[in-house]
C-alpha positions in Angstrom: 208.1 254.0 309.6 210.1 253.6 306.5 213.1 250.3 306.3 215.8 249.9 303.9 217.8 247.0 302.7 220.5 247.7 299.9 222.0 244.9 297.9 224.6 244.9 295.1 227.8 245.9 297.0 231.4 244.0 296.2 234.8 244.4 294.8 235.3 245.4 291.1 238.2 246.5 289.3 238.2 250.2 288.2 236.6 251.1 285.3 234.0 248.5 286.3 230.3 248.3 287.0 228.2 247.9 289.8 224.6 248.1 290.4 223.2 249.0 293.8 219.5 247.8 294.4 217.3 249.5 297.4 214.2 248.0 298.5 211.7 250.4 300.9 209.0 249.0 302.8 206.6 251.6 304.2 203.8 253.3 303.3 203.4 256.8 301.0 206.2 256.5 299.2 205.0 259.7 297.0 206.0 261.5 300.0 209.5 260.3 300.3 212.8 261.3 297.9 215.0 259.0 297.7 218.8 258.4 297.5 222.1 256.9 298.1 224.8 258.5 299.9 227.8 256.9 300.5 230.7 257.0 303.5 234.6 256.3 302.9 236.8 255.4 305.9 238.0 258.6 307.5 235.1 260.9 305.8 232.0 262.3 306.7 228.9 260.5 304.2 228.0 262.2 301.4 225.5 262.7 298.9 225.9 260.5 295.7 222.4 261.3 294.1 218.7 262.1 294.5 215.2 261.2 293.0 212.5 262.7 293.8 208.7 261.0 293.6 208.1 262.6 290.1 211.9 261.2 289.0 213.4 265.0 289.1 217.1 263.7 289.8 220.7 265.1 291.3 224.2 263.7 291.4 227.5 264.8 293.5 229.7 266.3 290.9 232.3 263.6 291.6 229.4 261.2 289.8 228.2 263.2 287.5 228.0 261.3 284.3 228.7 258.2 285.6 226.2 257.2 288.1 222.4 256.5 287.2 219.6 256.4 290.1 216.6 255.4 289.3 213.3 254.6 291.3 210.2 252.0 290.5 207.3 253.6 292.6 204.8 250.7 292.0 207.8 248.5 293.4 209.1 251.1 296.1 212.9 250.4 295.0 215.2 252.5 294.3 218.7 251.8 292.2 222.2 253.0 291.4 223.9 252.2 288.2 227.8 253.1 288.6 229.9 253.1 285.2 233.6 253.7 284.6 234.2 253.0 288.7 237.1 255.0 290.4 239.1 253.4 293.1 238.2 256.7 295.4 234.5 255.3 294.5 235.3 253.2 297.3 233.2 253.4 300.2 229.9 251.9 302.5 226.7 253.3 300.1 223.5 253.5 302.4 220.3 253.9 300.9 218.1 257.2 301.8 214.1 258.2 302.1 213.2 261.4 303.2 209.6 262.3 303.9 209.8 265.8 301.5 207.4 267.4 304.6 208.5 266.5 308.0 212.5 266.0 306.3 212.6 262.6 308.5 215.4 260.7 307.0 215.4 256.6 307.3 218.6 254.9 306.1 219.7 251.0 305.1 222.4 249.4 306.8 224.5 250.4 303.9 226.4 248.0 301.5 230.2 247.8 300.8 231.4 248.5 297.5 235.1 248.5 297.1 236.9 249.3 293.3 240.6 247.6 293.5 242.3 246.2 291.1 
């Protein structure tokens, strides 16, 4: 059993930064990709990016070039550095592990991040 908590959500102004923080408890966590999707009001969720064990990463074309993920696998988190923030940024971001065999997906309670000026 894998559990999530995110952290980092708020209100920023566009053009502003946020960084989303994931931390996993479980156990072999080499087994697991990782990532953060994210849901607006209205929408269905949606990827925002990937990383994989071995840090082999993918982004939504929407976030391309702005977004970062990154994971720490002695620390089993996982974060999400968002640059140059677009109001239709907006949205809940949940945090994602799926074991890479069985393609069980576990999922935070997902964190609010809303760009407004």
């Amino acid at each position: 059993q894998v559990q999530l908590v995110e952290s980092g959500g708020g209100l920023v102004q566009p053009g502003g930064f946020l960084r989303l923080h994931c931390a996993a408890s479980g156990n072999m966590f080499s087994l697991y990709s990782l990532g953060w999707y994210r849901q607006a009001p209205g929408s269905q969720r949606e990827l925002v990016a990937t990383i994989t064990y071995s840090t082999k990463t993918t982004y939504a074309d929407s976030v391309q070039g702005r977004f970062t993920i990154s994971r720490d696998n002695a620390k089993n988190t996982v974060d999400l550095h968002m640059n140059s923030l677009k109001p239709e940024d907006t949205a809940v971001y949940y945090c994602n592990a799926q074991n890479i065999i069985t393609r069980a997906n576990y999922w935070g309670p997902g964190t609010q991040v809303t760009v407004s000026s």
